[in-house]
C-alpha positions as MATLAB code, in Angstrom:
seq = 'XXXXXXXXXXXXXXXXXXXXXXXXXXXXXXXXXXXXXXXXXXXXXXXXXXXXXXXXXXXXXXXXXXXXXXXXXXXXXXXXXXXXXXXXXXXXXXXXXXXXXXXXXXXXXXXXXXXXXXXXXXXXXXXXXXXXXXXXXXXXXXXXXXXXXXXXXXXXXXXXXXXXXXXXXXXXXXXXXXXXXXXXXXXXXXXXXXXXXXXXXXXXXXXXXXXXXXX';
ca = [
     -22.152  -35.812   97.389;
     -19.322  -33.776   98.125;
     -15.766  -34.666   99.024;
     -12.639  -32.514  101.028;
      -9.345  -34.272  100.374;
      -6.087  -32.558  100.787;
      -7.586  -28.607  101.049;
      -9.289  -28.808   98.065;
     -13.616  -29.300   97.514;
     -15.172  -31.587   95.399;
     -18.866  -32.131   94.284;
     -20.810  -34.539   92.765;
     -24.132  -34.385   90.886;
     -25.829  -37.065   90.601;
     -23.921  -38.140   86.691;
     -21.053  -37.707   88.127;
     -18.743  -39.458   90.995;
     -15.831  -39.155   92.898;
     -12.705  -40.922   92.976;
     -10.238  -41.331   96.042;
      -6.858  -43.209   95.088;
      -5.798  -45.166   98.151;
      -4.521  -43.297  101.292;
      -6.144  -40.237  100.518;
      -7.868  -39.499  104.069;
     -10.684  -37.018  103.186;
     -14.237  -35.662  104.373;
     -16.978  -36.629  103.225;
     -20.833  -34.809  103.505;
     -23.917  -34.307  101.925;
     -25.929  -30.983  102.394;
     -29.312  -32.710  101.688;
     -30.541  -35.818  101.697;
     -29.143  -38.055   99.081;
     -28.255  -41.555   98.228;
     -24.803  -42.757   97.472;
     -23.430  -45.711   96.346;
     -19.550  -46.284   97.786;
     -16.791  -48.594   96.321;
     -13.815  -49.709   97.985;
     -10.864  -50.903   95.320;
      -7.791  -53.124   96.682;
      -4.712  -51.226   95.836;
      -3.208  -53.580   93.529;
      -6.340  -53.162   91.351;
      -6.089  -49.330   91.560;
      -2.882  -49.022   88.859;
      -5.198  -48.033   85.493;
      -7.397  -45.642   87.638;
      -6.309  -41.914   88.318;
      -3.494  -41.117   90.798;
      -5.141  -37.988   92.125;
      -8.331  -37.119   93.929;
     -10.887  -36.096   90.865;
     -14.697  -36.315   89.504;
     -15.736  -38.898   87.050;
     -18.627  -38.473   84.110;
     -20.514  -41.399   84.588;
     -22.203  -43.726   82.209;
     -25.534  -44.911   82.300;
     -23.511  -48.396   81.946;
     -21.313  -47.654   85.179;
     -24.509  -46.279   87.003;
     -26.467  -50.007   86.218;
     -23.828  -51.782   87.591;
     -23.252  -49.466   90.845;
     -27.072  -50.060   91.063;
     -27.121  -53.832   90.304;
     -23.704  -54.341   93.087;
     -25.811  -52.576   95.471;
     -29.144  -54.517   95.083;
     -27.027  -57.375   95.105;
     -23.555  -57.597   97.223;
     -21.151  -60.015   95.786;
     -21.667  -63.620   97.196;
     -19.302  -66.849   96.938;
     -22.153  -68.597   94.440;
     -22.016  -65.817   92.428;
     -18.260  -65.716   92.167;
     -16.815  -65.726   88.437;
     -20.165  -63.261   87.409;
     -18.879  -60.979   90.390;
     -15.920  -60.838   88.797;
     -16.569  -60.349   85.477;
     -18.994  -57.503   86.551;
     -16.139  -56.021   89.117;
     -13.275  -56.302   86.568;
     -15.819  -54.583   83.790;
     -17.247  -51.780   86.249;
     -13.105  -50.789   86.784;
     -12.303  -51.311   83.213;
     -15.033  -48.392   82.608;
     -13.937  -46.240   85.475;
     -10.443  -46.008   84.243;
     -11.867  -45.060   80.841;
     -14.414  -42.006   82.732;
     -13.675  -38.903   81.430;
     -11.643  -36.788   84.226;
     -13.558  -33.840   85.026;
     -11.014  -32.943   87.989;
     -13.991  -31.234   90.523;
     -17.353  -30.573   89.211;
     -18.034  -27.514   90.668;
     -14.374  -25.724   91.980;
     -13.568  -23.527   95.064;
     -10.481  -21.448   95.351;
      -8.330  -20.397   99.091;
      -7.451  -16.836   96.833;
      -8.327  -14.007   99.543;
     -10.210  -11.809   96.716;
     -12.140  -14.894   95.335;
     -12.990  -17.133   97.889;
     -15.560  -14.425   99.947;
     -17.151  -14.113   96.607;
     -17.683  -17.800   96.013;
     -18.782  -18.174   99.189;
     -21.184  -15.525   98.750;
     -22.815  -17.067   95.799;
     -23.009  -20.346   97.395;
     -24.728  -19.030  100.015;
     -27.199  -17.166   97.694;
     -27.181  -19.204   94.336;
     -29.893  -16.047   93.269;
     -27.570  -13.517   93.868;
     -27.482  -11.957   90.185;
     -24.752   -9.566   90.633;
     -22.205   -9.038   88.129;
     -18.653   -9.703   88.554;
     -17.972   -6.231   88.594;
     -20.558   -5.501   91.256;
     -19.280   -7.875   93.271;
     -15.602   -6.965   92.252;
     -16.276   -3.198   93.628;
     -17.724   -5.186   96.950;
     -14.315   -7.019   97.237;
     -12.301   -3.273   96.898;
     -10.484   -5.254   93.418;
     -11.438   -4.843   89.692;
     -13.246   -6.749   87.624;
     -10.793   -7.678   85.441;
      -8.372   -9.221   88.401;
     -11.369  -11.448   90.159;
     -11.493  -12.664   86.044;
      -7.851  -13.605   85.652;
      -8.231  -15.563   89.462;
     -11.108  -17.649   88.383;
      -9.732  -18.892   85.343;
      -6.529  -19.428   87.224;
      -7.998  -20.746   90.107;
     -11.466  -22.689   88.552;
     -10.246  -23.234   85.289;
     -13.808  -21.624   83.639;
     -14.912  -18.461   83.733;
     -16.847  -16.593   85.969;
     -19.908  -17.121   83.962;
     -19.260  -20.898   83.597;
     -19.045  -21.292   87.488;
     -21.882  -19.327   88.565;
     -23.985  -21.518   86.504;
     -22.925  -25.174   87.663;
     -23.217  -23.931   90.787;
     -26.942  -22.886   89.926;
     -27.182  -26.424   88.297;
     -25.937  -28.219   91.607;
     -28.594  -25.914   93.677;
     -31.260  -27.055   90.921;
     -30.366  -30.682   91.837;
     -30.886  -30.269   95.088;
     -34.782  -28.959   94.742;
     -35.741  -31.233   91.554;
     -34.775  -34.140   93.884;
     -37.472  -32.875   96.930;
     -39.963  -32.359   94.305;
     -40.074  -28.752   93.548;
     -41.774  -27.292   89.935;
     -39.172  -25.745   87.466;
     -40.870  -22.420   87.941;
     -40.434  -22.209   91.799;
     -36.543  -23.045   91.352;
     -35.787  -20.760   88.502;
     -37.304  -18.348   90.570;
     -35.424  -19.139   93.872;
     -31.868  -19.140   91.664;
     -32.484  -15.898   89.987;
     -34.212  -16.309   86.539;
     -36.466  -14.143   85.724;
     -38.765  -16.808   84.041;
     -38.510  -20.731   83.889;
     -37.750  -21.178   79.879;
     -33.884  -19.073   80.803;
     -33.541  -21.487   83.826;
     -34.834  -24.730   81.565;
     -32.445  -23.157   78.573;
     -29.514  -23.080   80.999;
     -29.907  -26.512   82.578;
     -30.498  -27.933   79.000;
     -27.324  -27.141   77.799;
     -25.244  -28.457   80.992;
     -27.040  -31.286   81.584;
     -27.735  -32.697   78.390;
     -31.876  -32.480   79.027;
     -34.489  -30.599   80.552;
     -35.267  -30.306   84.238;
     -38.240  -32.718   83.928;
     -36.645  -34.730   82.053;
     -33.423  -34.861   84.708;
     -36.279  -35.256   87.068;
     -38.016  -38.309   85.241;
     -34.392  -39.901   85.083;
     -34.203  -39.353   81.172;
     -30.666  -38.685   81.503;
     -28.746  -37.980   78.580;
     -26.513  -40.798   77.000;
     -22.885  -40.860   76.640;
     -20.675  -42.890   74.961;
];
């Protein structure tokens, strides 16, 4: 799932969501198929959740109860449980760890081609300073702009976006071997390695919806 609100980008996986204060007009657009659960929060019970746009780390607790609302809208017999359930599932949200957007873009005119580049072309296994002497700037200057503009380094953002691609193909049933492959790796265990330590688990274990349990 991925969100534009107010010139800025933000993404998704599948752990994660998205929140939108009230009167925040924004885009919204998937770039596979996907399923997605949406909220809508009245305004006066907004006032504990962020004031700005951001991504949320999810609990398996929040993602149960965006499963069970959806299975089963809220009805007038079910009234006092709806609430409880509704007043728990924002009691949790305004506790979600703030990750502001999972995976970051920047409008800098040295860093955004870049990006873009590597979006287009997850595999692209360049380094920085190949792709620095590409954008006619140094190495060292495309380094200072990511950390200024992304908040992580270079390193950090090529692989989340390598994660996000990984998504993508574990959910339309692709082996481990054929996506390390497509993003770059030069065998499956550095791909499985990588994934691992973002993600909490392995790719077939992401896959198998062993997710990793947070607190």
């Amino acid at each position: 799932m991925e969100i534009e609100v107010a010139g800025r980008h933000y993404l998704a996986p599948p752990q994660y969501g998205i929140w939108l204060p009230p009167d925040f007009e924004h885009i919204g657009f998937n770039r596979h198929e996907a399923c997605h659960c949406s909220v809508y929060v009245a305004p006066e019970h907004c006032t504990a959740l962020p004031a700005d746009p951001c991504a949320l780390s999810l609990t398996p607790l929040v993602r149960a109860l965006l499963d069970d609302l959806r299975e089963s809208p809220p009805d007038a017999s079910r009234f006092a449980e709806n609430e409880r359930q509704l007043q728990l599932l924002l009691d949790k949200l305004a506790r979600a760890p703030k990750v502001g957007s999972y995976l970051p873009s920047s409008s800098d005119p040295l860093l955004e081609p870049v990006l873009q580049q590597l979006t287009a072309n997850p595999a692209d296994t360049r380094s920085l300073a190949q792709l620095a002497s590409q954008a006619n700037t140094t190495e060292r200057t495309l380094m200072r702009r990511c950390q200024r503009d992304l908040g992580m380094s270079f390193a950090q953002w090529r692989q989340r976006l390598r994660v996000v691609a990984a998504l993508a193909q574990l959910e339309r049933g692709h082996t481990v071997e054929s996506i390390a492959l497509d993003l770059g790796y030069s065998s499956a265990s550095a791909f499985i390695g990588m994934f691992r330590r973002l993600m909490g688990v392995s790719p077939d274990e992401y896959r198998k919806g062993n997710l990793p349990r947070q607190q």
